[in-house]
N, C-alpha and C positions, 0 to 999 in steps of 0.2 A: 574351028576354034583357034585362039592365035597362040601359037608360042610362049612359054614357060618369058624369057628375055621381050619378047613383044609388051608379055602382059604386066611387067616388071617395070621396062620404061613406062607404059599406059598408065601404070600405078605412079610411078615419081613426077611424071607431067602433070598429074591431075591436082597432087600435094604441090607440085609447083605455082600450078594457077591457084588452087587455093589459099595460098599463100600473098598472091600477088607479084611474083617473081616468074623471071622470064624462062618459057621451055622449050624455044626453038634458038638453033645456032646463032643466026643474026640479032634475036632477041638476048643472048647471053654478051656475042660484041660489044651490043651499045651499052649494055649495064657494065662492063667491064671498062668501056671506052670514057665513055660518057665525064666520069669525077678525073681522069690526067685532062679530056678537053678542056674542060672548064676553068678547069687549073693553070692552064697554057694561056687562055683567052686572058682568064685575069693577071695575069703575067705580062703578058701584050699590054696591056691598059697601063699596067703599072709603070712598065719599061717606057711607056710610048712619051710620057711628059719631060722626059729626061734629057736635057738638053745636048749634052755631050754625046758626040755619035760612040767615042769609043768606052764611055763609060755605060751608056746605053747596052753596047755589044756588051759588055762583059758581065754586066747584073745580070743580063738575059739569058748568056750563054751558062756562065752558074746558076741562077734560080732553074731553068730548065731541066740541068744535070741532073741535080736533086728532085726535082721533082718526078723525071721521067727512071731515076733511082729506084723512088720510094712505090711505084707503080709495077717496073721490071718482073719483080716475082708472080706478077698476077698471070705473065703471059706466058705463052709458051715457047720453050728455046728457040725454035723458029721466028717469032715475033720479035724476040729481045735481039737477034744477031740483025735483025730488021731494023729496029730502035735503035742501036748500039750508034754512035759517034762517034768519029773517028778513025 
């Protein structure tokens, strides 16, 4: 028989998938990953029409900040010193 903790996780994976939400590690990545991508991509689209190189850089380099900001707390301190600029 498994484990008091085995059968704990067995139990929250199963209401995970129930759910439709991810219950393995690489499965939580891309759900965590996934909305700053997107966010970045359309940021590239946006930036990319902009005529001016250094005005280009610097929307990018701000819209980014904030965006990669508002995302920060989701990871963990390892990730954000990962992230971090500058």
């Amino acid at each position: 028989m498994a484990s008091q903790p085995a059968r704990l996780r067995l139990g929250v994976d199963v209401e995970r998938l129930a759910r439709g939400q991810a219950t393995t590690r690489a499965e939580l990545t891309v759900q965590m990953l996934d909305p700053i991508i997107r966010e970045l991509v359309a940021l590239f689209v946006e930036v990319n029409v902009i005529e001016d190189p250094d005005t280009r850089a610097t929307v990018w380099a701000t819209k980014a900040d904030a965006i990669v900001e508002v995302y920060a707390f989701r990871f963990p301190e390892n990730a954000r010193r990962a992230l971090s600029i500058g």
